[in-house]
C-alpha positions as CSV (number, residue, x, y, z in Angstrom):
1,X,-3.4,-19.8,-13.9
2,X,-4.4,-18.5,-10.5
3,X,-2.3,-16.0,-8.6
4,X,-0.4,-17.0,-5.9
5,X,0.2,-15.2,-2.7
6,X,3.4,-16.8,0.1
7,X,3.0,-15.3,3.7
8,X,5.4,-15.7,6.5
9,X,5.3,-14.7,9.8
10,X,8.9,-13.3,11.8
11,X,9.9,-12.5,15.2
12,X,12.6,-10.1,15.3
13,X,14.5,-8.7,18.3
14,X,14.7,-4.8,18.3
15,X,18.5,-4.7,18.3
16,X,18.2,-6.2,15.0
17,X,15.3,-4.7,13.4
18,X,17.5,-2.1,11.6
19,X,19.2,-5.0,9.7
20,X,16.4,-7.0,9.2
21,X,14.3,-3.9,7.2
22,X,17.5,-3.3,5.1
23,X,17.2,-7.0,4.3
24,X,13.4,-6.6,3.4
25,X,14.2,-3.6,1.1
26,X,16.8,-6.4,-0.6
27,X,14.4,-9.1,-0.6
28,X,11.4,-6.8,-2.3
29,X,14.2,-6.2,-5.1
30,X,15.1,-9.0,-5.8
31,X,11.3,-10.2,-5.6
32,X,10.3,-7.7,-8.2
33,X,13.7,-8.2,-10.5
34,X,11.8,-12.0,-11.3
35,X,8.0,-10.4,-12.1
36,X,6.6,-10.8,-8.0
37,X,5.5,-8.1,-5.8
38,X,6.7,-8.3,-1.9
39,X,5.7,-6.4,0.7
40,X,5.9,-6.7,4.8
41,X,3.8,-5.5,7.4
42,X,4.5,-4.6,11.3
43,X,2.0,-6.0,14.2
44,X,1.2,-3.0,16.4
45,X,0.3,-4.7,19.4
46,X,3.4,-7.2,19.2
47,X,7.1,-5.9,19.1
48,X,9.4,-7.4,16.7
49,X,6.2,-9.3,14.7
50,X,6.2,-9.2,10.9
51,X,4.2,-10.6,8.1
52,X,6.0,-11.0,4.8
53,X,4.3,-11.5,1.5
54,X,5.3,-12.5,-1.7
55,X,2.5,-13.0,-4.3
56,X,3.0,-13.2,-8.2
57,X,0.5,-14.0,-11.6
58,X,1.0,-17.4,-11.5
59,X,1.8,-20.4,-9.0
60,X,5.3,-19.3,-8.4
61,X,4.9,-17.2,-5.5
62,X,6.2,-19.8,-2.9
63,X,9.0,-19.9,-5.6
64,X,12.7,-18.4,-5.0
65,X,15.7,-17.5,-7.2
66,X,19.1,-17.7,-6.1
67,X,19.3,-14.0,-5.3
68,X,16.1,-14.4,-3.5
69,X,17.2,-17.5,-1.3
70,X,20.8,-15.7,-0.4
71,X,19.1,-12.8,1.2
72,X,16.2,-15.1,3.0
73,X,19.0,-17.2,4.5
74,X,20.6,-13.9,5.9
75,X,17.2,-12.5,7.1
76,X,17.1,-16.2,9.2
77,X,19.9,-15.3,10.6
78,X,18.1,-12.6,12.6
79,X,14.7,-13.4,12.7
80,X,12.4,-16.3,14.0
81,X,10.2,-18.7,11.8
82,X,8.4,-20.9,13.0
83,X,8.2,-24.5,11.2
84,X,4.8,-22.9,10.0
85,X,5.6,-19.9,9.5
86,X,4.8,-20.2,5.6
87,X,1.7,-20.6,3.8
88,X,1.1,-20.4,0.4
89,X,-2.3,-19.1,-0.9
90,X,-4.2,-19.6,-4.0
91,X,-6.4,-17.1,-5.2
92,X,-10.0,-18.4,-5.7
93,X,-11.8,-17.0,-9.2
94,X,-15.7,-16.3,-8.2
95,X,-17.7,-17.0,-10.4
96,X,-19.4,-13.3,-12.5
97,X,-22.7,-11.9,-11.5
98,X,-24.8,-10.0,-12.9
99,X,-24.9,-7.0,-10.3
100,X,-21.8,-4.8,-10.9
């Protein structure tokens, strides 16, 4: 089965930022607690723009526990998504070459 990786995109004001991080730190807990890896990264050139990424061994990635969905509906309290703000990727096998 082909790993899975979720990204989201966030807008966050600055007066909330502080909140919304301690959130994150939740959220990548409670990510790793059920096997997945989650990790967030900052836009330089746009204030308050985040990218959050979930991505597990399997096709669960886009997947949440209850933990997991207690804390994202706290983090929506702060931040923006856009109806799109999801995707959910699969990772494509190559096929081998010789060269290595």
């Amino acid at each position: 089965m082909a790993r899975t990786l979720t990204a989201a995109r966030a807008m966050v004001r600055p007066d909330d930022e502080p909140r919304y991080l301690a959130l994150l730190a939740e959220r990548a807990g409670a990510a790793r607690r059920r096997g997945a890896r989650f990790w967030t990264f900052r836009n330089r050139s746009t204030p308050g723009a985040f990218l959050e990424f979930t991505e597990t061994a399997d096709d669960t990635a886009g997947a949440r526990n209850a933990e997991e969905l207690e804390i994202e509906h706290r983090m929506r309290e702060i931040a923006l998504y856009g109806p799109d703000a999801e995707e959910v990727w699969e990772e494509l096998p190559l096929p081998a070459t010789g060269a290595q």
